[in-house]
N, C-alpha and C positions, 0 to 999 in steps of 0.2 A: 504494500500500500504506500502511496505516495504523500507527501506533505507539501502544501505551497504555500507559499507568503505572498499576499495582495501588498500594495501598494496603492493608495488613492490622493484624490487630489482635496484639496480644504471640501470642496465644492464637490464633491462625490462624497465624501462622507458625512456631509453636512444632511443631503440627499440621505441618503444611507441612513444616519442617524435619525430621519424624518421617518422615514420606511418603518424602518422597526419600531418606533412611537405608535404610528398607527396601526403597524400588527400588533404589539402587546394589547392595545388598547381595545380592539377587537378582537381578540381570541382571550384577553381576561391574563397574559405572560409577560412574565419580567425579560425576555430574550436582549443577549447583548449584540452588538453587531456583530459581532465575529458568531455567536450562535445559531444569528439570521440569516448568516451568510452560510454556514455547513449546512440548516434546512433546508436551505433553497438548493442547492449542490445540485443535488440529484435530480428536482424539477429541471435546470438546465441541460444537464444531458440525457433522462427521458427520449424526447423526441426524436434522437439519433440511437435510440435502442434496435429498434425494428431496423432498419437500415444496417448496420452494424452487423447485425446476427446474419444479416444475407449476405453479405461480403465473408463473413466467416465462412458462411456454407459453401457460397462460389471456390474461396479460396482452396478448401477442404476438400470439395471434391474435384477441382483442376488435380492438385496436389497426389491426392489418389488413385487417379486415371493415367499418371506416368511412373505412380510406384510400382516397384515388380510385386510380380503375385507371392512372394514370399511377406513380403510386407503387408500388401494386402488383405492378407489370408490375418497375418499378425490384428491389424486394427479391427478386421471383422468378430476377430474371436475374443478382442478385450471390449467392442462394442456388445455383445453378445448378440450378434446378430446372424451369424451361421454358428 
């Protein structure tokens, strides 16, 4: 798992610090910016889930189509599917 450090400008966090006023404020939570920023995390990249999974499958099965049948044989039998 990865760790990143934001960086913002007066005026993005100013914004930012507005944000989270009005979420705690309507959801009834004390969240700090930085804890409104890890909830939100995952809303962001959401929407490239679906996309992502298909590029995996594309890749996976390119990937399988020029491994030998040794190999093949190998992945089919830890997928359990032969």
């Amino acid at each position: 798992m990865a760790s990143y450090t934001l960086t913002t400008t007066s005026d993005q966090e100013a914004l930012l610090t507005w944000i989270v006023g009005q979420y705690n404020a309507e959801h009834d939570t004390q969240l700090t910016n930085t804890d409104y920023v890890a909830l939100r995390f995952p809303q962001l990249l959401g929407p490239f889930r679906q996309q992502f999974q298909a590029h995996l499958a594309a890749d996976i099965t390119a990937k399988f189509a020029v491994a030998d049948a040794a190999t093949q044989q190998q992945v089919l039998t830890l997928l359990n599917v032969k």
